[in-house]
SETOR-510109 format. One record per residue: residue number from 0; residue in one letter; x, y, z of N, C-alpha, C, O, CB in turn. Coordinates in steps of 0.02 Angstrom, whole numbers, plus 50000, padded with zeros to 5 digits. Glycine has a CB too. Layout:
REM residues N
<site k="NUM" r="A" n_u="X" n_v="Y" n_w="Z" ca_u="X" ca_v="Y" ca_w="Z" c_u="X" c_v="Y" c_w="Z" o_u="X" o_v="Y" o_w="Z" cb_u="X" cb_v="Y" cb_w="Z"/>
...
END
This chain:
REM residues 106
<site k="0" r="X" n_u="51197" n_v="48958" n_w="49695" ca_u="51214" ca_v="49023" ca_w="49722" c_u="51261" c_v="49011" c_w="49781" o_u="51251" o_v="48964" o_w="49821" cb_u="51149" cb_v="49062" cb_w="49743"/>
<site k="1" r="X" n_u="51321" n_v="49062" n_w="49787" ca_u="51365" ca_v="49059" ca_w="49843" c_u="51349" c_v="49070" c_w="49896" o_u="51305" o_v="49112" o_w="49897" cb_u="51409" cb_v="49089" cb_w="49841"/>
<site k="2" r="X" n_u="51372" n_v="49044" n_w="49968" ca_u="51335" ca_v="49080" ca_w="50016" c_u="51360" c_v="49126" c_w="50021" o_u="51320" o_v="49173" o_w="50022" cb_u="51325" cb_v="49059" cb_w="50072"/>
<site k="3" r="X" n_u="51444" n_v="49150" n_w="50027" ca_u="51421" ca_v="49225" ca_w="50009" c_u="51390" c_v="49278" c_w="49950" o_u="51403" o_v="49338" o_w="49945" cb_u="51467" cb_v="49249" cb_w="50018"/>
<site k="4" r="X" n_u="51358" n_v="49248" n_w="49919" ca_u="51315" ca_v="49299" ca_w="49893" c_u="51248" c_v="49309" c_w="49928" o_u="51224" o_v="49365" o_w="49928" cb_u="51304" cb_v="49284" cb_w="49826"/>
<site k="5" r="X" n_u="51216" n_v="49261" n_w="49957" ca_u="51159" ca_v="49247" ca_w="50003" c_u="51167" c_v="49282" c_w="50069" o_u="51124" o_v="49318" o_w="50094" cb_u="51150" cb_v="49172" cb_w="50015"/>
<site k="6" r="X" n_u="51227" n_v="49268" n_w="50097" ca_u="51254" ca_v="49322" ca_w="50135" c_u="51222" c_v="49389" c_w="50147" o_u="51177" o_v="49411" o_w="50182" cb_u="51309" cb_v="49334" cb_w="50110"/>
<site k="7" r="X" n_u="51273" n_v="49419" n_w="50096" ca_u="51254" ca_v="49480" ca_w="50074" c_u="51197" c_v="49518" c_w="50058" o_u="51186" o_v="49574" o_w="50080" cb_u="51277" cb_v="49482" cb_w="50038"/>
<site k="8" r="X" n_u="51150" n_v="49477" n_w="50007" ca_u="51087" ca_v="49484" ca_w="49992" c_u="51048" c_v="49484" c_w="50049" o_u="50997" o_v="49518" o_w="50045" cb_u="51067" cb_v="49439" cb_w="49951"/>
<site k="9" r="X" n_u="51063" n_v="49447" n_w="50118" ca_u="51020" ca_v="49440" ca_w="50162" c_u="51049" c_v="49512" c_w="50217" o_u="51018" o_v="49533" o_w="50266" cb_u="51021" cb_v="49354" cb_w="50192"/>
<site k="10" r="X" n_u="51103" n_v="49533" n_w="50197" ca_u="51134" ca_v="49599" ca_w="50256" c_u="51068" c_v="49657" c_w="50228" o_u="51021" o_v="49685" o_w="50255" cb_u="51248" cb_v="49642" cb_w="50232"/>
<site k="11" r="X" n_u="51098" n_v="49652" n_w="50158" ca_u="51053" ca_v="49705" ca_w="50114" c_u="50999" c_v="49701" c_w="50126" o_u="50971" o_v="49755" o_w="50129" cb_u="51051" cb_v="49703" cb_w="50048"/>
<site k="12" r="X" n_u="50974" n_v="49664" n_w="50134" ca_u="50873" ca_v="49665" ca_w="50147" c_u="50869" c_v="49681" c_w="50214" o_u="50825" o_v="49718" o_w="50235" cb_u="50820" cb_v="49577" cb_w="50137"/>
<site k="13" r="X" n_u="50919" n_v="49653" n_w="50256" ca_u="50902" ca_v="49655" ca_w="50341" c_u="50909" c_v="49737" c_w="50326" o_u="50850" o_v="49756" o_w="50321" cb_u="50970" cb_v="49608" cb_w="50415"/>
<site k="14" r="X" n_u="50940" n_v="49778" n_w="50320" ca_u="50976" ca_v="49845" ca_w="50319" c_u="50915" c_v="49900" c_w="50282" o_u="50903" o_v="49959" o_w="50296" cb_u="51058" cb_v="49838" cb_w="50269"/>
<site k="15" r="X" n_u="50887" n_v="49858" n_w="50233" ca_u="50803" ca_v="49892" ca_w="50196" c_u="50761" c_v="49885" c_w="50262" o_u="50726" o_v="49935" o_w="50269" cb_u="50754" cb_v="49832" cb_w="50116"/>
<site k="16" r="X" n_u="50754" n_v="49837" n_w="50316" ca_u="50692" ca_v="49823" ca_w="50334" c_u="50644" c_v="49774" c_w="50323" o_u="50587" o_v="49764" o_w="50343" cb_u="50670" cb_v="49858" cb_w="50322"/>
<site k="17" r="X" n_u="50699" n_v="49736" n_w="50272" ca_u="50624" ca_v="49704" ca_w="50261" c_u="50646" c_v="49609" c_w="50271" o_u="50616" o_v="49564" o_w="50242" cb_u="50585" cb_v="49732" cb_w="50158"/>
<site k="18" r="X" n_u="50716" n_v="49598" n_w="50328" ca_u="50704" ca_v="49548" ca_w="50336" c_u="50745" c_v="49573" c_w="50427" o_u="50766" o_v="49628" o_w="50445" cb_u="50729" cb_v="49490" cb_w="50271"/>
<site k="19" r="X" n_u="50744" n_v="49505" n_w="50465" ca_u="50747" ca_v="49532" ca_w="50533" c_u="50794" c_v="49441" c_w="50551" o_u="50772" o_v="49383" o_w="50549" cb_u="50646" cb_v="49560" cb_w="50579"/>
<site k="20" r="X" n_u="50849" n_v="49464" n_w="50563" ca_u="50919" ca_v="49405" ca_w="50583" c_u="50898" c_v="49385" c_w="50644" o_u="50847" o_v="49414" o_w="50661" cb_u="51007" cb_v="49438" cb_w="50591"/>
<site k="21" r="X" n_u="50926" n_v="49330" n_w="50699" ca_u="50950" ca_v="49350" ca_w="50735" c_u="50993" c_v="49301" c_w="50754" o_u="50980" o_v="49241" o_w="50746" cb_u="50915" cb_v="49376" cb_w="50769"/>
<site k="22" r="X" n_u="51040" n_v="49319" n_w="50778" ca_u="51121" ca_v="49281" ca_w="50788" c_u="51161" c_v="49246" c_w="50715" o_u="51209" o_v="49211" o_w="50698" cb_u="51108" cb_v="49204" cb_w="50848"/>
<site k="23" r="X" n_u="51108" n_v="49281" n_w="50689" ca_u="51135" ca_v="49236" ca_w="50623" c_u="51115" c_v="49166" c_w="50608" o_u="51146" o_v="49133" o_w="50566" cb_u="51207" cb_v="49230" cb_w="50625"/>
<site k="24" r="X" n_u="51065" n_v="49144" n_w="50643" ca_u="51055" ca_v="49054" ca_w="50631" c_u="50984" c_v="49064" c_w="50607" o_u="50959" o_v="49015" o_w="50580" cb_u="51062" cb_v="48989" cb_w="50713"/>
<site k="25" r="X" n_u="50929" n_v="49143" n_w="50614" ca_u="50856" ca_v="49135" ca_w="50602" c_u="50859" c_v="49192" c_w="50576" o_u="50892" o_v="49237" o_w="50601" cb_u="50802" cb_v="49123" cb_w="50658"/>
<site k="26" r="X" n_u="50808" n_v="49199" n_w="50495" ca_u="50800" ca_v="49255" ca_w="50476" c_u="50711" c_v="49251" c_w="50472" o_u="50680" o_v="49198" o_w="50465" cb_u="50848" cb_v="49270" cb_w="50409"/>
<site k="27" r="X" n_u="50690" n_v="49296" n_w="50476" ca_u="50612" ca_v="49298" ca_w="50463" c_u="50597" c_v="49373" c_w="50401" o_u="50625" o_v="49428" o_w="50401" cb_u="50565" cb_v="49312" cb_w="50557"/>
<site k="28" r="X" n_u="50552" n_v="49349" n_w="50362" ca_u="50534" ca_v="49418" ca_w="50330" c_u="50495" c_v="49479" c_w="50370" o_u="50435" o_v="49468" o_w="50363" cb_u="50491" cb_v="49402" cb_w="50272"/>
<site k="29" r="X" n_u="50507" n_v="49549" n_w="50414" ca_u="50475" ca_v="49577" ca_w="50422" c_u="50433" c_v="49631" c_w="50388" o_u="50390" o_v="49664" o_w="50417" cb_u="50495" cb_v="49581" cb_w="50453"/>
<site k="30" r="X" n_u="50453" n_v="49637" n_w="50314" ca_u="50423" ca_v="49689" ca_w="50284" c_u="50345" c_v="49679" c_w="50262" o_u="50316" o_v="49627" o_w="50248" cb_u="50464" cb_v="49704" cb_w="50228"/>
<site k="31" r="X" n_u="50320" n_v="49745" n_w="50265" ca_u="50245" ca_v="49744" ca_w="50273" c_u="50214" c_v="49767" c_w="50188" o_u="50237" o_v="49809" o_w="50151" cb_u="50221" cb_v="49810" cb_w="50344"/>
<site k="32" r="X" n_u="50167" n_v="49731" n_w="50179" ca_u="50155" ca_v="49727" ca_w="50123" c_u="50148" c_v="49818" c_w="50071" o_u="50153" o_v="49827" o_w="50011" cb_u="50091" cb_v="49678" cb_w="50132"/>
<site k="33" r="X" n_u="50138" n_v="49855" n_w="50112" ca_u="50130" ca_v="49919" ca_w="50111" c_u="50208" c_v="49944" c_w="50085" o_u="50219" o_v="49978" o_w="50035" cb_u="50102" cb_v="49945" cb_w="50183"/>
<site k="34" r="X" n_u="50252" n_v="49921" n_w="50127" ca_u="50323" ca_v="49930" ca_w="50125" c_u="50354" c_v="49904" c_w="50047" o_u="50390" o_v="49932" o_w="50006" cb_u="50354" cb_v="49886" cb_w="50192"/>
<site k="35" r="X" n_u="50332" n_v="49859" n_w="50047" ca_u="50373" ca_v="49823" ca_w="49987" c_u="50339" c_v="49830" c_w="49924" o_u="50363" o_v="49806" o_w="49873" cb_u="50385" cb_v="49745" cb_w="49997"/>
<site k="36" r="X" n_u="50276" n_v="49866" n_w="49924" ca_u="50248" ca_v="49934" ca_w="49869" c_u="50273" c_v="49988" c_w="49855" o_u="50281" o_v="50009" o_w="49797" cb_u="50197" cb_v="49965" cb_w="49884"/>
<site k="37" r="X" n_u="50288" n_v="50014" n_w="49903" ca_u="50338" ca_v="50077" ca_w="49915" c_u="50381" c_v="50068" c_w="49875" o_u="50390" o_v="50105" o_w="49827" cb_u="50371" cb_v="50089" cb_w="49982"/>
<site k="38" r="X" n_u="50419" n_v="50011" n_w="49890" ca_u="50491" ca_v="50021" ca_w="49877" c_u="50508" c_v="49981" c_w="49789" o_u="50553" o_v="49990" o_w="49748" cb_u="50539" cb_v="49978" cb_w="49952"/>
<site k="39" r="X" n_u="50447" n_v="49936" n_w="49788" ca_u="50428" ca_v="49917" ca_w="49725" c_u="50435" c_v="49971" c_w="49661" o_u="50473" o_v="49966" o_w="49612" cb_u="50360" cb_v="49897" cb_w="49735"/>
<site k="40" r="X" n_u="50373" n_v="50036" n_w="49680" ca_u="50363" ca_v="50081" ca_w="49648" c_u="50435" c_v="50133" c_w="49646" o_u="50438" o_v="50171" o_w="49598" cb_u="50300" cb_v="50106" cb_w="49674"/>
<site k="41" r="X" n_u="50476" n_v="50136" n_w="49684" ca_u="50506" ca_v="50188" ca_w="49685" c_u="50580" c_v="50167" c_w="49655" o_u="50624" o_v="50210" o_w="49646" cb_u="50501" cb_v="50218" cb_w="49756"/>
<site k="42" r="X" n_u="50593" n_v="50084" n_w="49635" ca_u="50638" ca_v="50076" ca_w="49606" c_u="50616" c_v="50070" c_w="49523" o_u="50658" o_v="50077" o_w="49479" cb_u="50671" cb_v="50023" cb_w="49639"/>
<site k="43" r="X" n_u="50535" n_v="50053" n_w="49507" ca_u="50541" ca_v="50067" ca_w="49461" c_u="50558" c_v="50154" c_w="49448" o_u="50592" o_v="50162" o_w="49397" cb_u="50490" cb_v="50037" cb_w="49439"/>
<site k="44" r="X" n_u="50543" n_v="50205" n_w="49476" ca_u="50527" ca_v="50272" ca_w="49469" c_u="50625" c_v="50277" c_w="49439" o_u="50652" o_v="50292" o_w="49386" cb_u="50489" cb_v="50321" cb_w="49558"/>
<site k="45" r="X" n_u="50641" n_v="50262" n_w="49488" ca_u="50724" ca_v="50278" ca_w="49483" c_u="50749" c_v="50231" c_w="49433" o_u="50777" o_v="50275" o_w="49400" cb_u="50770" cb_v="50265" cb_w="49559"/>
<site k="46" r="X" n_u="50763" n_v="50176" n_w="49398" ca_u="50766" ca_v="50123" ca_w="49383" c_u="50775" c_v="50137" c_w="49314" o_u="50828" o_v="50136" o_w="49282" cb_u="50718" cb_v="50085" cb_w="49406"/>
<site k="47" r="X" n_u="50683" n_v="50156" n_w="49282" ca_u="50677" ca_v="50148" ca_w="49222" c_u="50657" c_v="50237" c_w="49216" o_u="50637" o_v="50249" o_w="49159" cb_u="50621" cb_v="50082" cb_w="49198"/>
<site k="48" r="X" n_u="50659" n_v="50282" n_w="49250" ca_u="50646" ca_v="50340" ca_w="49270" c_u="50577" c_v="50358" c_w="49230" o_u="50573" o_v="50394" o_w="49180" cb_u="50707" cb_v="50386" cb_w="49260"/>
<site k="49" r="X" n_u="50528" n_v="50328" n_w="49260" ca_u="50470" ca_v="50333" ca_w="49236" c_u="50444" c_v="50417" c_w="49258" o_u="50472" o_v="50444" o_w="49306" cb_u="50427" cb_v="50269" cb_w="49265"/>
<site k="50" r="X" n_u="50405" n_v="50442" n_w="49231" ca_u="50395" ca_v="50513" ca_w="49223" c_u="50328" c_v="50506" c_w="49294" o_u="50296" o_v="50455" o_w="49303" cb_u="50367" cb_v="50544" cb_w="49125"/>
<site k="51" r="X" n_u="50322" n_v="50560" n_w="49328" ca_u="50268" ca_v="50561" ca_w="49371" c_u="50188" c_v="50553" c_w="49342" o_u="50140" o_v="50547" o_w="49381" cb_u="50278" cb_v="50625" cb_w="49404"/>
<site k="52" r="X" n_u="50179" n_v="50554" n_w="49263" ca_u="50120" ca_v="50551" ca_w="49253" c_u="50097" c_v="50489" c_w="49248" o_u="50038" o_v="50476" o_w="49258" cb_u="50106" cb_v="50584" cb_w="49209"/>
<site k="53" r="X" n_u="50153" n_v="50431" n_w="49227" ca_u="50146" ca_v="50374" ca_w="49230" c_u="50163" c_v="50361" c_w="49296" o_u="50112" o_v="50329" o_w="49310" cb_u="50176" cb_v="50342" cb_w="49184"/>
<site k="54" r="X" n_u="50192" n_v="50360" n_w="49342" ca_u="50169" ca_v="50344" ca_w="49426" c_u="50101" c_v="50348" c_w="49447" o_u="50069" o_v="50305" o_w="49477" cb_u="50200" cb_v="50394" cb_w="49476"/>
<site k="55" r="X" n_u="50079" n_v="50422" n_w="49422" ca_u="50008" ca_v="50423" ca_w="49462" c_u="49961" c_v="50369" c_w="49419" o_u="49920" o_v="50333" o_w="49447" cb_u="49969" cb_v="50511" cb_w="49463"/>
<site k="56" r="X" n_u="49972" n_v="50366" n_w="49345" ca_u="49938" ca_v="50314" ca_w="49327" c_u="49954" c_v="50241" c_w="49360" o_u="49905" o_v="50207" o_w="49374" cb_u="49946" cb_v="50314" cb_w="49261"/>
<site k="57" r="X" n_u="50002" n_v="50223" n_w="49369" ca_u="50026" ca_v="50159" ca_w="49407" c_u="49983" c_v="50158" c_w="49485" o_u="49942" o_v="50119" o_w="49510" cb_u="50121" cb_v="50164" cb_w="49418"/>
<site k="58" r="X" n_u="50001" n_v="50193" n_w="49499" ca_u="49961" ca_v="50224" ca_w="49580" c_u="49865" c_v="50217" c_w="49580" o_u="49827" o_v="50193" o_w="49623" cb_u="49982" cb_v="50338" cb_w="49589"/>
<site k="59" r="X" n_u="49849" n_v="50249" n_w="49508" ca_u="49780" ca_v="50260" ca_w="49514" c_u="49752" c_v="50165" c_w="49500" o_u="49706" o_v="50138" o_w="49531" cb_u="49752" cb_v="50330" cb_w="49445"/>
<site k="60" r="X" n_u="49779" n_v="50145" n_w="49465" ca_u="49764" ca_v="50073" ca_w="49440" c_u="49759" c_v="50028" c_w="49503" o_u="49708" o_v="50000" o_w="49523" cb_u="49823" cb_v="50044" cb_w="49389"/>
<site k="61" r="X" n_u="49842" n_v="50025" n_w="49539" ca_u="49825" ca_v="49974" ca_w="49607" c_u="49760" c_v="50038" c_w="49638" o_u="49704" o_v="50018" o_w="49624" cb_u="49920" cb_v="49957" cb_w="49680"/>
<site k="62" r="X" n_u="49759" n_v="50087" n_w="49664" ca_u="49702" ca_v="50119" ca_w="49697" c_u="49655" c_v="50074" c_w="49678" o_u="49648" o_v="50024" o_w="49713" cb_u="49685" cb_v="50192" cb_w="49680"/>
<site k="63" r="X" n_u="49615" n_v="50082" n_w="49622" ca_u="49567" ca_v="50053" ca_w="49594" c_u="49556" c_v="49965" c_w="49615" o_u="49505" o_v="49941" o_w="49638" cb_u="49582" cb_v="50069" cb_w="49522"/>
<site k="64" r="X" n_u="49626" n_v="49923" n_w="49596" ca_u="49630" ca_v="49849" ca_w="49626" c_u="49590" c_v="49838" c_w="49690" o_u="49545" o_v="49798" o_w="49703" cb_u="49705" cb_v="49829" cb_w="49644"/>
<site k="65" r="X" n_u="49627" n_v="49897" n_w="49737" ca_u="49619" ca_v="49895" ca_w="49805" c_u="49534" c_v="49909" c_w="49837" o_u="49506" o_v="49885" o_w="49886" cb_u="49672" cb_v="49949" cb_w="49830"/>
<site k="66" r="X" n_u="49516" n_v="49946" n_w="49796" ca_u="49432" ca_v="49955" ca_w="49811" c_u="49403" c_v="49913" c_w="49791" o_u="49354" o_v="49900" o_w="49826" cb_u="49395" cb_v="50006" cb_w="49787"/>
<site k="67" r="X" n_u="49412" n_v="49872" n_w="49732" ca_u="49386" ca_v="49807" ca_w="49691" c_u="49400" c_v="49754" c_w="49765" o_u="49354" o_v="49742" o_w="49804" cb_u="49446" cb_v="49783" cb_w="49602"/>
<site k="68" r="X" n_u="49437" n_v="49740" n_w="49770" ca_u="49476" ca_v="49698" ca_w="49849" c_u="49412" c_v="49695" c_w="49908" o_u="49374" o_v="49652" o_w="49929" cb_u="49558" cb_v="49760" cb_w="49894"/>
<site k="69" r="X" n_u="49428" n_v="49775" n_w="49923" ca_u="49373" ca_v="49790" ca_w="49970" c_u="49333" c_v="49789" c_w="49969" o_u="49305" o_v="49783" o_w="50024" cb_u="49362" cb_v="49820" cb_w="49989"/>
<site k="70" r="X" n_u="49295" n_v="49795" n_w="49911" ca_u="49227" ca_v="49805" ca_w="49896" c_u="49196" c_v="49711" c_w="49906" o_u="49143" o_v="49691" o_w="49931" cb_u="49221" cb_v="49847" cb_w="49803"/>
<site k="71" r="X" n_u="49260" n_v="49665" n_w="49874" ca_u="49218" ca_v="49592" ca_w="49881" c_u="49237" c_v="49565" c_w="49945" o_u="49214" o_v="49509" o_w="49956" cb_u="49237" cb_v="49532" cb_w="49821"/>
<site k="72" r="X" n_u="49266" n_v="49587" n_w="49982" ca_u="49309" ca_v="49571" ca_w="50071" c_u="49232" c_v="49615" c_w="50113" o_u="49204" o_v="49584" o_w="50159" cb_u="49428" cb_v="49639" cb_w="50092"/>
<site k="73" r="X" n_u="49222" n_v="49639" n_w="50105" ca_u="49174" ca_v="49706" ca_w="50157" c_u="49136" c_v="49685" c_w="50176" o_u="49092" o_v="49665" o_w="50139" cb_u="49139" cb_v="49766" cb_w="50136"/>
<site k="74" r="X" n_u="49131" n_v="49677" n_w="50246" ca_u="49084" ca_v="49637" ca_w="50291" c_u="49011" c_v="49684" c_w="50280" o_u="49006" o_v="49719" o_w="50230" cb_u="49117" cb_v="49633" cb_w="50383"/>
<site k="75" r="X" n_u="48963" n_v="49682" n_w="50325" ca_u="48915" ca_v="49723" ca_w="50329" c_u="48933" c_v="49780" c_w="50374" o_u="48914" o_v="49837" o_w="50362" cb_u="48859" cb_v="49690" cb_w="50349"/>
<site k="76" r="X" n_u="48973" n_v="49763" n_w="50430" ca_u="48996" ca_v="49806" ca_w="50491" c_u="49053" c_v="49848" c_w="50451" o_u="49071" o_v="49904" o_w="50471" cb_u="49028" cb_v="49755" cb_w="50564"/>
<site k="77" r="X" n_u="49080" n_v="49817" n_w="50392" ca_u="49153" ca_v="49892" ca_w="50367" c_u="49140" c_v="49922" c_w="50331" o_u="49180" o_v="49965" o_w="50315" cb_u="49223" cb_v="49884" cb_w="50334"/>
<site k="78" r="X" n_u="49059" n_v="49916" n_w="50289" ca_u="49019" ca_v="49954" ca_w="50258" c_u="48978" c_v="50013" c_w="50293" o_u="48966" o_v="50070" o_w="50270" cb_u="48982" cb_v="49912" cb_w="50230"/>
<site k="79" r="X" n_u="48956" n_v="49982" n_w="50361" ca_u="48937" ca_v="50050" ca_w="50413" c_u="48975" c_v="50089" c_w="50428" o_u="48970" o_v="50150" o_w="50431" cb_u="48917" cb_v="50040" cb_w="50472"/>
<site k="80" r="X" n_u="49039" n_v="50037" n_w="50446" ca_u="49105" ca_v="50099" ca_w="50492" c_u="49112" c_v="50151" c_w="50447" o_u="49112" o_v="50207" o_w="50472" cb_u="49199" cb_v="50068" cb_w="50508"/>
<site k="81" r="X" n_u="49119" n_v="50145" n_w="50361" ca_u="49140" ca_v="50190" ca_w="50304" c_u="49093" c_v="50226" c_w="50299" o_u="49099" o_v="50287" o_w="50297" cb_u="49156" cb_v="50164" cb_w="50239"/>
<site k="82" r="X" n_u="49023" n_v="50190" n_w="50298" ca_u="48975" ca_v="50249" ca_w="50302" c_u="48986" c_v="50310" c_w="50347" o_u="48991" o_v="50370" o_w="50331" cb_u="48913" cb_v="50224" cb_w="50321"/>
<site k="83" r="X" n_u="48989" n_v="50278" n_w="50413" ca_u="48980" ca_v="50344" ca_w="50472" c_u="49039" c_v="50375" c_w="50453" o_u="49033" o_v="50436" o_w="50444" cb_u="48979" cb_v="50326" cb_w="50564"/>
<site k="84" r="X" n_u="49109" n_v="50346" n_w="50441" ca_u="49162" ca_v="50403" ca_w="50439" c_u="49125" c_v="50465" c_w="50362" o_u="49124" o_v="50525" o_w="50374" cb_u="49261" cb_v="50353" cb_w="50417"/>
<site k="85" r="X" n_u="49106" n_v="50443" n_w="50305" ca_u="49094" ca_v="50480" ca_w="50247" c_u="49044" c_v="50524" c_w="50284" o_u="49055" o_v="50585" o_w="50283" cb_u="49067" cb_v="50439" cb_w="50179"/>
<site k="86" r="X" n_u="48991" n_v="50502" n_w="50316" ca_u="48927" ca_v="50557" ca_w="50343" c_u="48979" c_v="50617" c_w="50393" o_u="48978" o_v="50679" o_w="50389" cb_u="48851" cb_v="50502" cb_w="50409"/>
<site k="87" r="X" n_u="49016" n_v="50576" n_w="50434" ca_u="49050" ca_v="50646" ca_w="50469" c_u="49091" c_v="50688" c_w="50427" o_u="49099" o_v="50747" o_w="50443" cb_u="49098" cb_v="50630" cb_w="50529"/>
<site k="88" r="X" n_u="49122" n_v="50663" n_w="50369" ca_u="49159" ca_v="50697" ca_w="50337" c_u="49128" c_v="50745" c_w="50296" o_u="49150" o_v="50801" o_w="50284" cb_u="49196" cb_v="50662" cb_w="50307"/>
<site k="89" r="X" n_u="49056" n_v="50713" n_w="50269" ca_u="49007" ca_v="50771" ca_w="50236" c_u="48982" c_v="50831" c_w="50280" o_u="48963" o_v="50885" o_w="50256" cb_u="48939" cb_v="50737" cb_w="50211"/>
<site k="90" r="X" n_u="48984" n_v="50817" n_w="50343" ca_u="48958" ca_v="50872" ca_w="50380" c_u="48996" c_v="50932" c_w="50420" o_u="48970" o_v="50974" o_w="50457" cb_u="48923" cb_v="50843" cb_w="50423"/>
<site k="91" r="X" n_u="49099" n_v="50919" n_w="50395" ca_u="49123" ca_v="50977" ca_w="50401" c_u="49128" c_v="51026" c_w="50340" o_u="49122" o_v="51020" o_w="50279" cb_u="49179" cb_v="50966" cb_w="50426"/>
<site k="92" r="X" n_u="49141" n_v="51081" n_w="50387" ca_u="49140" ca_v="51152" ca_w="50337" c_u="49207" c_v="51118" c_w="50260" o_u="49245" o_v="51069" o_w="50253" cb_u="49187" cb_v="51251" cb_w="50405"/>
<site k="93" r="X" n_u="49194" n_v="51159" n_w="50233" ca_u="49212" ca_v="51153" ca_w="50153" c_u="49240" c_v="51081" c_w="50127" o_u="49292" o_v="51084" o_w="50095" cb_u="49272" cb_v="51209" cb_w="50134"/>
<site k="94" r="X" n_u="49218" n_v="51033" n_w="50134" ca_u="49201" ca_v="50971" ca_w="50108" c_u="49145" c_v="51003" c_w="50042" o_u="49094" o_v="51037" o_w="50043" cb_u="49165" cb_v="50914" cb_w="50176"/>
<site k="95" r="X" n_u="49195" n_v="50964" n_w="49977" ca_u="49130" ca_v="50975" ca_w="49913" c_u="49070" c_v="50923" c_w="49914" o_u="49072" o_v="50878" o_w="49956" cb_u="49164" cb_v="50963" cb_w="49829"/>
<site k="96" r="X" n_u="49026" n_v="50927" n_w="49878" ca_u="48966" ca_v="50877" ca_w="49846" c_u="48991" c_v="50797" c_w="49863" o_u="48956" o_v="50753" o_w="49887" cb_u="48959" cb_v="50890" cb_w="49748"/>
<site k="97" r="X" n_u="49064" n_v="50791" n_w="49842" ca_u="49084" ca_v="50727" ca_w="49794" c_u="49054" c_v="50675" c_w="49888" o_u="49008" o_v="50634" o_w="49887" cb_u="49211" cb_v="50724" cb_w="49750"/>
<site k="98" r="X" n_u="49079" n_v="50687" n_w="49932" ca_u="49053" ca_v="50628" ca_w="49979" c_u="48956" c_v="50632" c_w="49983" o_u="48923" o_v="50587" o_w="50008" cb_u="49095" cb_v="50645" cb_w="50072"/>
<site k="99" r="X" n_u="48938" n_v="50668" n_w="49965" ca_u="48860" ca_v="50702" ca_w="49981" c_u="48823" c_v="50642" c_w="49927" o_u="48783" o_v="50599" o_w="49946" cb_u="48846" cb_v="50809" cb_w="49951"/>
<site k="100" r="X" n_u="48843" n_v="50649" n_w="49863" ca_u="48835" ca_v="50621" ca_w="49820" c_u="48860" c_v="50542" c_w="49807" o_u="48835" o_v="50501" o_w="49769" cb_u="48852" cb_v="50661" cb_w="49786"/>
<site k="101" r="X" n_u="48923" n_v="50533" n_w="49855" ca_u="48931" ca_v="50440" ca_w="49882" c_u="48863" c_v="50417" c_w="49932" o_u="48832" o_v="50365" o_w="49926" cb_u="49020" cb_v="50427" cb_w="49947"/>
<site k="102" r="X" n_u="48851" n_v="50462" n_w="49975" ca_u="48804" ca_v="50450" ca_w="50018" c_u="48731" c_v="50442" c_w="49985" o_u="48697" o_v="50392" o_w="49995" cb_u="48808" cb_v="50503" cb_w="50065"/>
<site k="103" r="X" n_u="48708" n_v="50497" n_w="49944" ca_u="48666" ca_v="50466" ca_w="49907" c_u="48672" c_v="50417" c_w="49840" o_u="48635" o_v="50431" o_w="49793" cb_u="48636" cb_v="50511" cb_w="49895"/>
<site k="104" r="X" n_u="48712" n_v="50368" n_w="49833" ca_u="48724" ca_v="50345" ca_w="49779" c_u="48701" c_v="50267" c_w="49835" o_u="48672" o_v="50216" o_w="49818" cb_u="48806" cb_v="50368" cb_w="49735"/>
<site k="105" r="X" n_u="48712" n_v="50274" n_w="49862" ca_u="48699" ca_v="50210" ca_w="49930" c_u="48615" c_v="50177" c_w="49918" o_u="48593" o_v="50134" o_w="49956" cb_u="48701" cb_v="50260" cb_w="50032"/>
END
């Protein structure tokens, strides 16, 4: 590969966000893993112009990864913190069943 093509490739990413120059002698990656999901998903969307029902399916699947993740990462203490946030959330006005029924599923 040319360096100017590496060049370039590296203006383009600095210019996304998701790498950080400086003077031109040090590049570091700053993009955040959140970020480069985003932008993952949204070139497939444009790309291959996937229809929104297959996004939300794409969307619901990592969702799902991500609780699988959490669920084997979860200390005892990030299992309380979630608890207390779900108990306060059950106890404002028009909140349905669905947290009432996480709480008793515990």
């Amino acid at each position: 590969m040319s360096a100017p093509t590496v060049r370039e490739a590296v203006r383009v990413l600095s210019a996304m966000g998701l790498l950080s120059t400086r003077n031109g002698t040090r590049t570091t990656v700053t993009a955040r893993g959140d970020t480069l999901l985003a932008l993952s998903i949204a070139s497939v969307v444009q790309f291959e112009k996937m229809p929104a029902g297959d996004v939300f399916g794409l969307l619901g699947a990592l969702y799902a990864f991500a609780v699988e993740q959490a669920v084997e990462r979860a200390s005892d203490e990030d299992v309380a913190a979630l608890r207390a946030v779900a108990e306060r959330a059950a106890g404002l006005a028009g909140v349905d069943s669905t947290v009432a029924a996480l709480l008793d599923g515990s």
